[in-house]
C-alpha positions in Angstrom: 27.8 -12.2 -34.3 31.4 -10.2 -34.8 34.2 -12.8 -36.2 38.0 -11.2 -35.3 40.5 -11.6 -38.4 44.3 -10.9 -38.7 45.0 -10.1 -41.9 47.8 -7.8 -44.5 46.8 -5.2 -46.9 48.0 -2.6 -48.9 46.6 0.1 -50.8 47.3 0.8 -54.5 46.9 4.3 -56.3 47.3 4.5 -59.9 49.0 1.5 -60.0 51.7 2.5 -57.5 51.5 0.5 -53.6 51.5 3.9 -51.2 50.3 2.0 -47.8 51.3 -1.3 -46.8 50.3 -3.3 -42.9 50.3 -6.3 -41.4 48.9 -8.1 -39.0 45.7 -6.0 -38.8 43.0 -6.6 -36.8 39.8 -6.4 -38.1 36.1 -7.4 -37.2 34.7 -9.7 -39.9 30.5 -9.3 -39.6 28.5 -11.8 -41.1 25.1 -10.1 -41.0 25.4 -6.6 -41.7 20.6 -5.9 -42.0 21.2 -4.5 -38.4 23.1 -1.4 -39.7 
């Protein structure tokens, strides 16, 4: 079963924020054995 999620992120390198987004889209899996 896939679940769909909105969600905001960013990414952090050495303490410093070098990628923010928002309102991603992402697939949210909840059993992952197939893979």
């Amino acid at each position: 079963k896939l679940y769909m999620g909105i969600g905001d992120a960013t990414m952090e390198v050495d303490g410093k924020i070098i990628y923010e987004a928002t309102d991603l889209k992402v697939g949210l899996f909840t059993d992952t054995s197939g893979f």
